[in-house]
C-alpha positions in Angstrom: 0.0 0.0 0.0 0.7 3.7 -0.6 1.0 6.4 1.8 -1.2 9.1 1.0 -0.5 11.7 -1.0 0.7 15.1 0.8 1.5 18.4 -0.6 3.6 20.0 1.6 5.0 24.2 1.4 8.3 24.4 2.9 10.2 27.5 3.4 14.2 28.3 1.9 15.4 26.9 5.6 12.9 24.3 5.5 14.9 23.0 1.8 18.0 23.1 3.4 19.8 24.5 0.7 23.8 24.3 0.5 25.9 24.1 -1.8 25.1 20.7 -3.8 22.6 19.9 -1.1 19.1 20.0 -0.2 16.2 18.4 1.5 15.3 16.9 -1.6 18.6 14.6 -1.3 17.1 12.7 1.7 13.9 12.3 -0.2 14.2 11.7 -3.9 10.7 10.5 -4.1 9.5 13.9 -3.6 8.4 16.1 -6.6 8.6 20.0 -6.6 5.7 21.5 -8.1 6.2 25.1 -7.9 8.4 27.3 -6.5 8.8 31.2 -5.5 11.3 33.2 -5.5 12.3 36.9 -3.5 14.7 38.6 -6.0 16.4 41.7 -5.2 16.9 45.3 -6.5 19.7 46.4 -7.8 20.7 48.6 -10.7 20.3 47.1 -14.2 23.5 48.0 -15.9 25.4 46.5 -12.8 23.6 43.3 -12.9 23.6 42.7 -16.9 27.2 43.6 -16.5 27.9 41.2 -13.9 25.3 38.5 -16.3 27.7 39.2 -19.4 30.7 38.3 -17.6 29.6 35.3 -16.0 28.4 34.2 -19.6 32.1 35.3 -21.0 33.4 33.0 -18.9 31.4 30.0 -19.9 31.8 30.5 -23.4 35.5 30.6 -22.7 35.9 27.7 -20.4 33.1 25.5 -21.0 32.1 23.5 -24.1 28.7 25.0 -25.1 28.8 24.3 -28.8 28.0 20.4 -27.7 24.9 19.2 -26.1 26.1 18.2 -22.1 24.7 17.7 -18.6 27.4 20.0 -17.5 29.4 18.9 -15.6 30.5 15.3 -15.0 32.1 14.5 -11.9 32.4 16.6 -8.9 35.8 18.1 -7.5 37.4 15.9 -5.4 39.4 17.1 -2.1 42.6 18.9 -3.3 42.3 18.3 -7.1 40.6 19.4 -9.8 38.3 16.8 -11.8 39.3 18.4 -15.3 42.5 18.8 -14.5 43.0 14.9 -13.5 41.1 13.7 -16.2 43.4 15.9 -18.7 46.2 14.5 -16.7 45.3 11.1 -17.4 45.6 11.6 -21.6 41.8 11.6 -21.8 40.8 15.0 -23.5 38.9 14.3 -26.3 38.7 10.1 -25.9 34.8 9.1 -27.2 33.1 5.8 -26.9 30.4 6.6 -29.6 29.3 9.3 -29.8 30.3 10.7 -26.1 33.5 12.3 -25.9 35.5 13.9 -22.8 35.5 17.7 -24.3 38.6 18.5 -25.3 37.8 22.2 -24.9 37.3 21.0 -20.8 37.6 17.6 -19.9 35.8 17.8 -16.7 32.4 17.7 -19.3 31.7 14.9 -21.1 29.8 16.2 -24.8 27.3 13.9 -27.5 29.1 14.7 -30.3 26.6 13.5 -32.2 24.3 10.3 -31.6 25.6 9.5 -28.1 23.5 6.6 -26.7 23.3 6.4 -22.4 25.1 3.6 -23.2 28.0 5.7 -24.6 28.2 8.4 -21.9 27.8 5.4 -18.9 30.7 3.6 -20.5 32.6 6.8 -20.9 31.6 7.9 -17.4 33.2 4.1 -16.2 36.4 4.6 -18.2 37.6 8.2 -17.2 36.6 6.9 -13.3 38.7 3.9 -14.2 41.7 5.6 -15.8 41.9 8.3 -13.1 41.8 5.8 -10.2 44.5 4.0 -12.1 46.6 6.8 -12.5 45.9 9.0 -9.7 44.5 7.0 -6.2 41.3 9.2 -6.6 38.1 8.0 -6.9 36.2 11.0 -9.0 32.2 11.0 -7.8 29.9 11.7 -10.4 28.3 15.3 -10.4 25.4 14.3 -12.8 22.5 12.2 -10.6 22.0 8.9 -13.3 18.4 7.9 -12.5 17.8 4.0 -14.3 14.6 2.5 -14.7 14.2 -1.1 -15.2 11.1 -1.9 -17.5 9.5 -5.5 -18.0 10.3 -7.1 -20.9 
């Protein structure tokens, strides 16, 4: 049996929000249906300024001209994912069509046709390679939710 349905309204404390963390960690069967948000003032130029840079910066480090989930793995103690993972030879390595960027190898792009099958195997590899080469066990960033269906 069930439990009931409940909708509950929580506050910002009440979500526990930290950086990579939230309430919603400790329940993942929950589902958020809406959400508000208190935004600030400020002066326009200052913020679109401050917007404009922050998008500078992405173009520059991050590969946006390939589909992604961002980024891959998160950064362990001490190290850099990207910068192990570049360490390791792997920039620009694909299984299929899934690739470790070469523009920053802490992403892992779909070139083109990637299957989940590609980007799990990839995912596997770069862990593997990195343990291998460097004692560190890189933790994915990316949340890989897997359903199992009849056959």
């Amino acid at each position: 049996d069930r439990e009931q349905d409940e909708i509950l309204m929580l506050s910002g404390k009440q979500m526990e929000f930290a950086y990579r963390h939230s309430i919603l960690q400790a329940h993942p069967e929950w589902t958020v249906l809406t959400a508000t948000l208190s935004l600030m003032p400020g002066d326009a130029r200052a913020i679109r300024e401050t917007m404009e840079d922050y998008m500078q910066r992405r173009r520059d480090k991050q590969p946006l001209e390939y589909p992604s989930a961002g980024s891959t793995f998160k950064r362990p103690a001490g190290a850099f994912a990207g910068q192990l993972i570049e360490a390791s030879g792997l920039k620009g390595y694909a299984i299929g069509g899934a690739m470790v960027s070469p523009k920053h190898a802490g992403f892992i792009v779909n070139t083109g046709g990637a299957t989940s099958r590609d980007v799990l195997t990839l995912i596997e590899h770069v862990r593997a390679v990195v343990r291998r080469d460097h004692g560190i066990e890189l933790e994915s960033e990316v949340q890989i939710l897997t359903r199992h269906l009849a056959k």
